[in-house]
ROLOFI-966554 format. One record per residue: z, y, x of N, C-alpha, C in turn; residue in three letters. Coordinates in steps of 0.02 Angstrom, whole numbers, padded with zeros to 5 digits, always signed. Atoms other than C-alpha are relative to their C-alpha. Example, Ala and Ser with C-alpha at 12.3 -4.5 7.8 and 13.67 -1.06 7.14 Angstrom:
+00000-00059+00045+00390-00225+00615+00000+00060+00045Ala-00003-00059-00042+00357-00053+00684+00037+00055-00039Ser
//
This chain:
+00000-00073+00012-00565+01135-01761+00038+00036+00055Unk-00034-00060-00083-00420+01184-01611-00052+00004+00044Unk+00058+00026-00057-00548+01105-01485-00030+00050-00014Unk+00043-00048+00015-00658+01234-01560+00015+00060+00015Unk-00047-00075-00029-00559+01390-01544+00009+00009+00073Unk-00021-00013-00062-00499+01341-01377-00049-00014+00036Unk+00040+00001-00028-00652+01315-01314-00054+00076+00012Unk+00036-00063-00009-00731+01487-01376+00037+00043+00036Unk-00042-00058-00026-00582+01588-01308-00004-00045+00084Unk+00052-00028-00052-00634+01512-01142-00048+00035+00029Unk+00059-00013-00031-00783+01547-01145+00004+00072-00008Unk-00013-00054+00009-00743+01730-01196+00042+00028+00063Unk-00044-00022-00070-00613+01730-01038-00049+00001+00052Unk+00053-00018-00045-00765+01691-00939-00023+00070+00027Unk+00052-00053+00035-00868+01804-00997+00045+00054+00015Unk-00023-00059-00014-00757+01942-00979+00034+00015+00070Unk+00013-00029-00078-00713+01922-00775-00045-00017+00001Unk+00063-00020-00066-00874+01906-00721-00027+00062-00024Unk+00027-00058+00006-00901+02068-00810+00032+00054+00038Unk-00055-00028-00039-00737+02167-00736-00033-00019+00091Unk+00048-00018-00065-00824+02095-00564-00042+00017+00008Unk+00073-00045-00023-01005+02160-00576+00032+00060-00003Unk-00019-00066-00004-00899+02330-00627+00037+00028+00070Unk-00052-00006-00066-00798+02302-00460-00047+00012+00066Unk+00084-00008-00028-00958+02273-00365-00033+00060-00002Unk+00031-00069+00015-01053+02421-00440+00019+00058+00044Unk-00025-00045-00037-00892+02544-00388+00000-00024+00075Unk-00002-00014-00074-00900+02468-00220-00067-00003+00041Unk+00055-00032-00027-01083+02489-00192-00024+00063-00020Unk+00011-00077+00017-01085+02663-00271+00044+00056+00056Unk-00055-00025-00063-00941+02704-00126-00031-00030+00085Unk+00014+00032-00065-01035+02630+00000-00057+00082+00067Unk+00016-00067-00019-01112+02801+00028+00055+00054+00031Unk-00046-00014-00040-00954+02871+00061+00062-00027+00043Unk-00035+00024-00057-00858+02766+00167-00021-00046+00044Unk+00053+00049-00053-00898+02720+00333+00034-00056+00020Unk-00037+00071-00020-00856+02548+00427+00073+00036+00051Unk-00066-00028-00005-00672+02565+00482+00034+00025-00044Unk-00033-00023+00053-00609+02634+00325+00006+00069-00006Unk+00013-00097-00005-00653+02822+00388-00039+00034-00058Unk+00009-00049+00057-00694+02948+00237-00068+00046+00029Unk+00036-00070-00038-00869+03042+00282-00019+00037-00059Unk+00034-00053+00034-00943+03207+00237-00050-00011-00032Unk+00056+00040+00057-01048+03200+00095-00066+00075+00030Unk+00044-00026-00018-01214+03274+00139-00036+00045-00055Unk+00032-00039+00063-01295+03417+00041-00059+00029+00050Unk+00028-00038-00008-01457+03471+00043-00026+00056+00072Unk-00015-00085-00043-01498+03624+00194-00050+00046-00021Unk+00038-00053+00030-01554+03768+00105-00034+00041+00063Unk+00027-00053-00050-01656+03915+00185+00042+00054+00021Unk-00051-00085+00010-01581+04074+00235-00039+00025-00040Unk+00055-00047+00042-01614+04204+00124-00008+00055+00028Unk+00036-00028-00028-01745+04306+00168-00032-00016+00061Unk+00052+00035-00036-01823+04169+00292-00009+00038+00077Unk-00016-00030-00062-01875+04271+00448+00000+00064+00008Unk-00033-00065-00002-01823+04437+00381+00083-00004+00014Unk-00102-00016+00013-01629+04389+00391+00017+00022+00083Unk-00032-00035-00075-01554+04500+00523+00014-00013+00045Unk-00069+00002-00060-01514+04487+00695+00015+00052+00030Unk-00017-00047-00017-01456+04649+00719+00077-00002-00005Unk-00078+00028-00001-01255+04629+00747+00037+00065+00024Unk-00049-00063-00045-01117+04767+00803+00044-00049+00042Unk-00050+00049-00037-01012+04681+00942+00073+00047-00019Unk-00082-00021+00013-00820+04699+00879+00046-00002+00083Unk-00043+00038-00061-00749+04606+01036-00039-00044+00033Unk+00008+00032-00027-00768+04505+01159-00020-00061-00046Unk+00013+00068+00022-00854+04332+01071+00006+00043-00095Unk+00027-00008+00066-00858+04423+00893-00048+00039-00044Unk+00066-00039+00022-01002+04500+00797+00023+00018-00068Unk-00011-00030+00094-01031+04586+00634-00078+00011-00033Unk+00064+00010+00010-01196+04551+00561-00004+00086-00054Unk+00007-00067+00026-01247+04749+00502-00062-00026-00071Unk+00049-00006+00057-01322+04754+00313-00037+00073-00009Unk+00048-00062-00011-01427+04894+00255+00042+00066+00024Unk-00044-00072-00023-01291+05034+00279+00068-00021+00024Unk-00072-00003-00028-01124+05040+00376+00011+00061+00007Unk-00049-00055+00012-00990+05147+00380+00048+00020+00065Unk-00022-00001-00075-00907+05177+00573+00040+00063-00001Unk-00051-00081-00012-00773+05306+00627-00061+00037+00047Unk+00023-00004-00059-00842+05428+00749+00048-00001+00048Unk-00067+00003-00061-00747+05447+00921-00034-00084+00043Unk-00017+00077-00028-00784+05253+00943-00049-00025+00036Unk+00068+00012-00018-00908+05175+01050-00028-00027-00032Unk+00023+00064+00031-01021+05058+00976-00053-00038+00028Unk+00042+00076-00047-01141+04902+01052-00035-00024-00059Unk+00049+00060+00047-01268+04837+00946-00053-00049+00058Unk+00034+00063-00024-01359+04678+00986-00062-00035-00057Unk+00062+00040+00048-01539+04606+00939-00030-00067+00034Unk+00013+00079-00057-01574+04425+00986-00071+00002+00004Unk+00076+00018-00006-01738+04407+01056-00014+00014+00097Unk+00017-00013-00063-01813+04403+01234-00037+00082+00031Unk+00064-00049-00006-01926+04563+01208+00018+00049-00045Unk-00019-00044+00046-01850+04713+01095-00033+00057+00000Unk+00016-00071+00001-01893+04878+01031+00075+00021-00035Unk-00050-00014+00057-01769+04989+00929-00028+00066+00016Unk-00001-00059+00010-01767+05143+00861+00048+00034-00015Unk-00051-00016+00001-01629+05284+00825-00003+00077-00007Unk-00005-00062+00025-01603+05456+00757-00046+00032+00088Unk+00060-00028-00043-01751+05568+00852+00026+00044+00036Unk-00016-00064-00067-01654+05701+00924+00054-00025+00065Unk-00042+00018-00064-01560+05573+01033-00040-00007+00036Unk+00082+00012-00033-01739+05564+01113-00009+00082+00028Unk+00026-00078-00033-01760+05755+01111+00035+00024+00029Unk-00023-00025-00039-01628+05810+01197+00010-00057+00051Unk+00003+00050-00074-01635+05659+01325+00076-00012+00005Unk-00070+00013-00021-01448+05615+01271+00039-00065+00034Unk-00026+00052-00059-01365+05519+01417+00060-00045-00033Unk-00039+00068+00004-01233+05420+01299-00024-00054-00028Unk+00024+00044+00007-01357+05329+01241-00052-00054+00045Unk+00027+00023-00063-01417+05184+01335-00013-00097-00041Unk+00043+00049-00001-01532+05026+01316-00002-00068+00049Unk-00007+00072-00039-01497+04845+01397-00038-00053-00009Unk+00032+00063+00022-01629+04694+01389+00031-00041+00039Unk-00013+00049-00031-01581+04536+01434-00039-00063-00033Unk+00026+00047+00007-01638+04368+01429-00023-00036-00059Unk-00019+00023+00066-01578+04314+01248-00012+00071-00038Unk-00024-00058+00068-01538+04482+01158-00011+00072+00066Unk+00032-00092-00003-01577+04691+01172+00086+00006-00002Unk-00056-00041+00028-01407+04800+01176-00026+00072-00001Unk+00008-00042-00006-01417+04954+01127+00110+00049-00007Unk-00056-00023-00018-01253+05063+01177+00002+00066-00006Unk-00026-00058+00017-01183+05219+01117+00056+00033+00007Unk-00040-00053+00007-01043+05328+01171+00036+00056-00011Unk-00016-00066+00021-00926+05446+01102-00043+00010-00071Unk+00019-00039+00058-01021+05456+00930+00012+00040-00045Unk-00013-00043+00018-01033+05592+00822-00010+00007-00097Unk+00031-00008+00070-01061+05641+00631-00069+00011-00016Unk+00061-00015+00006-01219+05713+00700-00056-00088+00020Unk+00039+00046-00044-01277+05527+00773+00004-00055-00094Unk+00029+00028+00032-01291+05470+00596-00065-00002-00031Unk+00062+00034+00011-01439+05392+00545-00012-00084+00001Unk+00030+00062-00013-01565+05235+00534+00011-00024+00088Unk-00012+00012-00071-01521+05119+00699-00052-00063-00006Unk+00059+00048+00015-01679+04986+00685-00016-00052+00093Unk+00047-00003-00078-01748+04850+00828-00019-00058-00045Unk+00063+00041+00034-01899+04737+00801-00010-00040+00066Unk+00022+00067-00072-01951+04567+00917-00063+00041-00001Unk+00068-00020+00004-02102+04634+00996-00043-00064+00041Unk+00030+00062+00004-02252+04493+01021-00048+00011+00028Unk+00068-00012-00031-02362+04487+01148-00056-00058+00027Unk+00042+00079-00012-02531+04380+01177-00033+00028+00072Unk+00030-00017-00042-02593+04419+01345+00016+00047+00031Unk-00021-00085+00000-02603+04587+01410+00034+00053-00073Unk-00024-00045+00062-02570+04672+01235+00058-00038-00037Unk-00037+00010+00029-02418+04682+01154+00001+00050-00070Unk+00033-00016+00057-02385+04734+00997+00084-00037-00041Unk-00051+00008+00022-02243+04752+00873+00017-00048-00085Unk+00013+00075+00045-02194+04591+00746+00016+00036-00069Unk-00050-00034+00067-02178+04700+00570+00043-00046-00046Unk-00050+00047+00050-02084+04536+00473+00053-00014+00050Unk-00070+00006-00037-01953+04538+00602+00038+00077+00039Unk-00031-00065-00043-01882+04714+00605+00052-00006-00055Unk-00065+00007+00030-01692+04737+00566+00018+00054+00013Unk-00063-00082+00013-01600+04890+00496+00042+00036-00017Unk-00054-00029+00039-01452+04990+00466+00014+00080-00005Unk-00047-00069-00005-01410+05148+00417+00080+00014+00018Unk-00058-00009-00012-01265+05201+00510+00031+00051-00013Unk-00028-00049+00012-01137+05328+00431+00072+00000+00049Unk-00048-00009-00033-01025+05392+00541+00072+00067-00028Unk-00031-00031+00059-00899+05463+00406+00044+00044+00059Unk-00018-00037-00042-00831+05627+00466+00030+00052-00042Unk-00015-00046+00048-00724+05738+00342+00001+00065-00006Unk+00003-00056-00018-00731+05887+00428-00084+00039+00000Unk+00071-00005-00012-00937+05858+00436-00015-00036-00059Unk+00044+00074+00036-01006+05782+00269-00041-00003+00004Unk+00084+00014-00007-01175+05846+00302-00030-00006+00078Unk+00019+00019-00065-01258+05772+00455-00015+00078+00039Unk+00019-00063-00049-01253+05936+00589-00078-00008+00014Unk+00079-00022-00044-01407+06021+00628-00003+00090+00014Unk-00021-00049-00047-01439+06147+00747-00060+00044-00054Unk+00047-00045+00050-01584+06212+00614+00024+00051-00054Unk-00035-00030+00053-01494+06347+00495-00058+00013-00042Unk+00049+00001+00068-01649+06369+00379-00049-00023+00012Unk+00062+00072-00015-01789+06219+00355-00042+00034-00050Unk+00030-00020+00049-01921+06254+00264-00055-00077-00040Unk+00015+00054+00055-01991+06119+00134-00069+00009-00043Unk+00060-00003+00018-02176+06095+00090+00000-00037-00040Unk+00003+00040+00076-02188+06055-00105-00078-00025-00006Unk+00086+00019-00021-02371+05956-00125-00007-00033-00070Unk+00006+00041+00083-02406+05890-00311-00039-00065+00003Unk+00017+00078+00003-02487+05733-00240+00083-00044+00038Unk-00030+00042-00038-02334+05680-00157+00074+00025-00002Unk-00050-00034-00021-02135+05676-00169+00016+00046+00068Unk-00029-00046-00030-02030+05805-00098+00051+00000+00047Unk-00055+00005-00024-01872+05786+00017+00038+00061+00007Unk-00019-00059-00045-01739+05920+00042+00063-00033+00028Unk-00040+00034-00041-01651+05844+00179+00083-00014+00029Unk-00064-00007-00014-01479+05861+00158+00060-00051+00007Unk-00012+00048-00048-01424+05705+00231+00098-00010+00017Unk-00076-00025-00005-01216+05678+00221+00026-00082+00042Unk-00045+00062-00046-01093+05562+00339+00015-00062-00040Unk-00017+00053+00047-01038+05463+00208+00002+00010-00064Unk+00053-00019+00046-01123+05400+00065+00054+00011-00073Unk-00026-00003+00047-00962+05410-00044+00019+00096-00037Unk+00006-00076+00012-00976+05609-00048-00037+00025-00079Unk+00056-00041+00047-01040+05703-00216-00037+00035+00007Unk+00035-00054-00035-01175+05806-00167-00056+00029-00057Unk+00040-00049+00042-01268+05936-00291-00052+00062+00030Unk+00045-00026-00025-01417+06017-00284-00014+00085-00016Unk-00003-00050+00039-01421+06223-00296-00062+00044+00019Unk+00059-00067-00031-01556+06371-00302+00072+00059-00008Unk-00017-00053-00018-01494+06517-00240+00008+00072-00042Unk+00023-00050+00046-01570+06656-00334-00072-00027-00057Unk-00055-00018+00049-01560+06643-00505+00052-00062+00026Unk-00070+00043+00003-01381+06551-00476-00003-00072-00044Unk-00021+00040+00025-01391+06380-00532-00008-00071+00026Unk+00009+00066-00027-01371+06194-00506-00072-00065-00040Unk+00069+00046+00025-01523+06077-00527+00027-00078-00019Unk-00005+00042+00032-01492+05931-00634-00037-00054+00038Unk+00044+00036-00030-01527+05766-00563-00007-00058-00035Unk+00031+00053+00027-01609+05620-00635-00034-00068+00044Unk+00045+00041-00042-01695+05445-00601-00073+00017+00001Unk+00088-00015+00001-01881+05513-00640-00020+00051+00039Unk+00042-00049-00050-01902+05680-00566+00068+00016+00050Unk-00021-00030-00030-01758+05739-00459+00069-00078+00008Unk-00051+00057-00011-01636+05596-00386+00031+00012+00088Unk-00008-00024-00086-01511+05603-00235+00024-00089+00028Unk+00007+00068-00068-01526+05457-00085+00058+00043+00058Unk-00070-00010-00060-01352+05486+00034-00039-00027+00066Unk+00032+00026-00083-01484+05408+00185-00066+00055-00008Unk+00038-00029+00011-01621+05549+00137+00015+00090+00000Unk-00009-00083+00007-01567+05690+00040-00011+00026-00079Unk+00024+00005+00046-01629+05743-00127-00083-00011-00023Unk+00067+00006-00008-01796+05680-00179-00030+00031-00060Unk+00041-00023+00077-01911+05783-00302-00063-00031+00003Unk+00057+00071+00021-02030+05625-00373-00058+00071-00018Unk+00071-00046+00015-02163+05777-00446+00012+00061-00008Unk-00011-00073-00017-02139+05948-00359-00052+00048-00041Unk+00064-00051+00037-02225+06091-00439+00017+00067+00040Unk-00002-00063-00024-02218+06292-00402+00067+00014-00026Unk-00052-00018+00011-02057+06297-00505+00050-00015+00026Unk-00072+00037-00037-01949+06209-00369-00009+00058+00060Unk+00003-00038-00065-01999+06354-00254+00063+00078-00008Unk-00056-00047+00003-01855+06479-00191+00042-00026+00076Unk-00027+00038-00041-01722+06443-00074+00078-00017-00043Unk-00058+00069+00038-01609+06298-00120+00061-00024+00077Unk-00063+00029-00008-01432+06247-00041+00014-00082-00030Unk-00043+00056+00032-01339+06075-00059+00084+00004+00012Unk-00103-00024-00004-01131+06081-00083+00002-00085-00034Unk-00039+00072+00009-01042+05905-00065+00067+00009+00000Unk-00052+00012-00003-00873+05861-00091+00036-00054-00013Unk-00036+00075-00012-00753+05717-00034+00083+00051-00008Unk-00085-00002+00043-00553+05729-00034+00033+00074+00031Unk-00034-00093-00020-00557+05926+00054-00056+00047-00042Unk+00059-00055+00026-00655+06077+00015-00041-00005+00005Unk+00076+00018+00005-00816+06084-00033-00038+00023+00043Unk+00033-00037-00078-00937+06113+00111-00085+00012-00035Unk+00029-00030+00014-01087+06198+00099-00075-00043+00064Unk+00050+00042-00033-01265+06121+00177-00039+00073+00030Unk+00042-00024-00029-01416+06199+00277-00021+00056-00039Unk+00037-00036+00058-01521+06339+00166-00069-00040+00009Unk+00063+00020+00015-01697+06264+00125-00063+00033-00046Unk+00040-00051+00032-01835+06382+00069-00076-00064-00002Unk+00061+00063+00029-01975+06257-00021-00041+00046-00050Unk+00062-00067+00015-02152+06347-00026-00031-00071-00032Unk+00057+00035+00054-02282+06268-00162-00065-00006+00056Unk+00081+00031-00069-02442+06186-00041-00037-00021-00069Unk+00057+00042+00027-02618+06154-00116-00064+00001+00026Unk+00055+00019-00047-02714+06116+00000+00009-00082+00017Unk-00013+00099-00008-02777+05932+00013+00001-00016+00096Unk-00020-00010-00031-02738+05854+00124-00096-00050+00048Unk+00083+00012-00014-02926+05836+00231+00015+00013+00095Unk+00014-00033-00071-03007+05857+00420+00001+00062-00015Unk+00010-00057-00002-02986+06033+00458-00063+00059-00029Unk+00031-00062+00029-03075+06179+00349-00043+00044+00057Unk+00008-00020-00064-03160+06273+00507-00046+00052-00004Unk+00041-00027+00029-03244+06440+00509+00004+00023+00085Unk+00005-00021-00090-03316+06525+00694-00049+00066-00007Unk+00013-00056+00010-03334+06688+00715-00033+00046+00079Unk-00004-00060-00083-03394+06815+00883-00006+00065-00019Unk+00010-00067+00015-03369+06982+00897-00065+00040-00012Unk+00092-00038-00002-03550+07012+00924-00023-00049+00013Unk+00063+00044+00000-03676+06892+00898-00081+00022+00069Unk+00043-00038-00042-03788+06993+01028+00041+00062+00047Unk-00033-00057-00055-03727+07079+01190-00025+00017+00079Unk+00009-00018-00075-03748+07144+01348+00038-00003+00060Unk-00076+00014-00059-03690+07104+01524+00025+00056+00027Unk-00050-00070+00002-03548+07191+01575+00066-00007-00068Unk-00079-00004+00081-03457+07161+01385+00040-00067+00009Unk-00044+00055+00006-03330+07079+01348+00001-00024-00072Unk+00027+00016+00068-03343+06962+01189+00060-00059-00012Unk-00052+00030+00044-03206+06877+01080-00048-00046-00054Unk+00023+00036+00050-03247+06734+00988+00030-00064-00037Unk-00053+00015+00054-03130+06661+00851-00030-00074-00060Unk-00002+00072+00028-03099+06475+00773+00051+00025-00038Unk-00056+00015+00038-03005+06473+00622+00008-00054-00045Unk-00001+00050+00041-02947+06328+00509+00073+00017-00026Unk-00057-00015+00058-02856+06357+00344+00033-00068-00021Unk-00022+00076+00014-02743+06183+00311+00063+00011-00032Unk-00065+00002+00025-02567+06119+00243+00052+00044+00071Unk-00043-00059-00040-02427+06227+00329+00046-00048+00065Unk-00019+00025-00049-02362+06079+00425-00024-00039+00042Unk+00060+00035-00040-02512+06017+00485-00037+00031+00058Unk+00011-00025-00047-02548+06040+00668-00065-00010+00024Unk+00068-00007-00010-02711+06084+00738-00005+00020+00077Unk-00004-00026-00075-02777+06068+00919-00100+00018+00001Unk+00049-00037+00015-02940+06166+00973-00047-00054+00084Unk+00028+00022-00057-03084+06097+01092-00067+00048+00006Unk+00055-00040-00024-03207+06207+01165-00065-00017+00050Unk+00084+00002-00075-03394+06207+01252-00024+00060+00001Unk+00034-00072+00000-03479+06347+01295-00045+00004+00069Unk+00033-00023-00053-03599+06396+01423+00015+00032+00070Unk-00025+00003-00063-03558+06402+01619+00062-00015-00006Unk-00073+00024-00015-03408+06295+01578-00008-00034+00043Unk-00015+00038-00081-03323+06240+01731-00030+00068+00067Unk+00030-00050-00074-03405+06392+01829+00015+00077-00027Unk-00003-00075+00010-03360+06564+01737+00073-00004-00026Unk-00071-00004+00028-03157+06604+01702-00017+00023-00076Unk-00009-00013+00086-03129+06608+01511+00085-00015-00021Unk-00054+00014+00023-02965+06632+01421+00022-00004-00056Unk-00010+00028+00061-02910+06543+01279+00089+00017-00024Unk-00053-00005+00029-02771+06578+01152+00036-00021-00071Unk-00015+00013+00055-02684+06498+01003+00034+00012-00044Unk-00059-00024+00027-02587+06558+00872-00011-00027-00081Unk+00030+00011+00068-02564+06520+00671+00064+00040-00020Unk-00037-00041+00029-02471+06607+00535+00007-00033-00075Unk+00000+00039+00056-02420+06549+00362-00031+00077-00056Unk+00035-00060+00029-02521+06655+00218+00016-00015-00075Unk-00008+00011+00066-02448+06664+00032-00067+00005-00038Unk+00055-00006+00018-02599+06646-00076-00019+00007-00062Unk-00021-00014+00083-02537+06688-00253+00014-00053-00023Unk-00036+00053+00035-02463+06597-00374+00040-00051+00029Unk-00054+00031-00029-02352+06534-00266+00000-00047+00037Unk+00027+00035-00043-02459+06448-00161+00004+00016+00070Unk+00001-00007-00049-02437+06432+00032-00049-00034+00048Unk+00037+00064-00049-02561+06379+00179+00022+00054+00072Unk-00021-00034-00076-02566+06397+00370-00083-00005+00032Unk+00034-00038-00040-02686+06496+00467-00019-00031+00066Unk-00015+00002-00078-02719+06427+00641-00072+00034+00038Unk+00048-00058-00035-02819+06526+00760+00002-00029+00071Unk+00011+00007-00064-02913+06486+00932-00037+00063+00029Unk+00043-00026-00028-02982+06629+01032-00015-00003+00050Unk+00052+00013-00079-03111+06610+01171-00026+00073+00031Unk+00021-00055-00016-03131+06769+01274-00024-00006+00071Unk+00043-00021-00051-03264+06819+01388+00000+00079+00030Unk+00013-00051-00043-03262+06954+01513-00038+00051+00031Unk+00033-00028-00051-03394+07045+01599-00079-00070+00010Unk+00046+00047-00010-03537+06961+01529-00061-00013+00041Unk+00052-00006-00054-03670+06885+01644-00048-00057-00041Unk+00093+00044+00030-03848+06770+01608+00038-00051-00018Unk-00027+00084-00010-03747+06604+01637+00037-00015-00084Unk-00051+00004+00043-03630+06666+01491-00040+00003-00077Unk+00017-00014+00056-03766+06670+01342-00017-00046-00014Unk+00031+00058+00019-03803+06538+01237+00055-00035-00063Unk-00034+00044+00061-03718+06411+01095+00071-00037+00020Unk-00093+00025+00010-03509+06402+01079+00011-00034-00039Unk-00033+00057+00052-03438+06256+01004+00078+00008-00006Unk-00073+00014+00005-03277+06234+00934+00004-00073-00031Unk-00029+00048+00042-03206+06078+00869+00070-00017+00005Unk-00072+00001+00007-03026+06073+00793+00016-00066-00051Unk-00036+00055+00007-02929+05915+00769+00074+00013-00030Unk-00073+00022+00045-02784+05871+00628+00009-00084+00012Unk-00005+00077+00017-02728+05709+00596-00025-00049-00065Unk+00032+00022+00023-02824+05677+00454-00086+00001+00036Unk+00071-00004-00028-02990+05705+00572-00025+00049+00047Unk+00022-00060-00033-03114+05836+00668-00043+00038-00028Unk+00047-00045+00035-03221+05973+00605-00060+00037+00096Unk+00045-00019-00041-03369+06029+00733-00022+00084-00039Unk+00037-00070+00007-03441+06218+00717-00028+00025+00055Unk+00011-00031-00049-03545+06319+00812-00051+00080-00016Unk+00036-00081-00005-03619+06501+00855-00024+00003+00038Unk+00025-00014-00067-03723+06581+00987+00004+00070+00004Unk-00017-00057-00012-03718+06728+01070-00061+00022+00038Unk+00069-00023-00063-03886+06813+01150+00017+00060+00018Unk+00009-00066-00040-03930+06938+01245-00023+00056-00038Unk+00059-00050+00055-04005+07111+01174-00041+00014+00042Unk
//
């Protein structure tokens, strides 16, 4: 019976190291992943995710210093006074940048390509130099190039200015075309987006309530009216205020439009359909359209290229009741001291940007 006992509690001592070694084993082929030969500790490997947003993620950067960057998200915030250097990596750039640094041809701004990356360089900025600062890889196959739209990078830059919250403009009253197919903007546009900014009409005295559905304000825009009607018409003010007195915005007079928006309307008129040489004869293009829709005029007429003719353009805006506004534009074609060469079939055709309209008249002899 001992024999017996002491034989099972061997076999139980067995039995229980060679289990403690497969467990010893196990942990040292479960570690064999992390430690290398020599007894050195390596980095455990994870995964390499994507960036997010793939080959939208920015390379648009502000250079701080020498060797450091600042990758720009949708809006930044910049003193003015300071210079600033942006950088776009690519061999081939475009960019874009508030429009009136274009219209007045301003010399502190200035454009660098190089091999790797675009700079674009700005001096001395202002409260007025805020805006969208954008550049795009542009991609070319051959002769044609051509701009890459999934690789354009942008920031609104505020150039916070306490003395300026609303971006300067040399415009003291804008005028604002309300259209019931299409929001509204009234552009009152401020340095920095931490400003309160309220929306007012003038006459009767009050402030316009703003909302997410119809009337909402965007600090990179202005206020947007989602579904303008005739009752937003008048002239309207915006008043912001940060940690001084409240400052006072542009005036904005916003006329009601209903006119679609089409190729030019086009009507052609002559003073006299029948004349004699010797007269002189006026003969009139008009096209009735939206009020900020520009219109250019093209003319044929008989002994063109060989008889002097003088052309003139003008338009006018025309209230049209109910509180409706359109614009007028006018071409006149005048003849002189008519002769044989000069009788026969005047064309006009006037060009918008939705299209062209063709018309024509003639003019005989009596």
């Amino acid at each position: 019976m001992k024999l017996f006992v002491v034989l099972c509690l061997a076999l139980f001592w067995v039995a229980l190291h060679h289990g403690s070694c497969q467990q010893a084993k196990r942990r040292k082929d479960s570690g064999e992943n992390r430690i290398r030969p020599g007894g050195k500790r390596g980095k455990m490997r994870h995964p390499k995710l994507k960036e997010v947003g793939g080959r939208g993620h920015s390379l648009l950067t502000q250079v701080l210093e020498k060797g450091r960057f600042l990758r720009l998200g949708q809006s930044t915030i910049l003193a003015p006074g300071n210079d600033i250097e942006l950088r776009c990596k690519g061999s081939n750039i475009g960019w874009s940048y508030p429009t009136y640094l274009d219209t007045f041809n301003d010399s502190r701004l200035s454009i660098i390509q190089s091999d790797k990356y675009s700079q674009l360089i700005l001096t001395s900025p202002s409260a007025a130099d805020t805006g969208q600062y954008s550049c795009w890889v542009i991609v070319c196959d051959g002769g044609e190039c051509e701009k890459d739209h999934e690789r354009v990078y942008a920031s609104h830059i505020y150039f916070a200015d306490k003395d300026n919250l609303f971006v300067p403009s040399d415009i003291h009253f804008q005028i604002v075309y309300l259209r019931p197919d299409k929001p509204a903007v009234v552009p009152c546009r401020v340095t920095t987006p931490q400003a309160k900014v309220s929306l007012h009409r003038e006459v009767p005295p009050e402030e316009i309530p703003t909302n997410e559905t119809l009337v909402n304000y965007d600090p990179a825009k202005g206020f947007v009216l989602q579904t303008p009607d005739h009752e937003y018409q008048g002239v309207f003010y915006c008043k912001a205020v940060g940690k001084g007195t409240p400052q006072i915005s542009t005036k904005y007079q916003l006329l009601y439009v209903e006119v679609p928006s089409s190729p030019p309307f086009v009507s052609l008129k002559a003073s006299s359909e029948q004349a004699s040489g010797g007269d002189n004869v006026n003969v009139t293009c008009s096209v009735i359209g939206e009020p900020d829709v520009d219109v250019s005029f093209t003319w044929s007429f008989p002994g063109q290229g060989q008889r002097p003719v003088h052309t003139q353009t003008s338009w006018r805006l025309v209230n049209r009741g109910r509180g409706q506004t359109t614009r007028i534009t006018q071409s006149v074609l005048s003849v002189d001291d008519m002769e044989t060469i000069d009788f026969g079939k005047y064309i006009c055709k006037a060009k918008n940007q939705h299209g062209e309209t063709l018309v024509m008249t003639s003019i005989m002899s009596k």
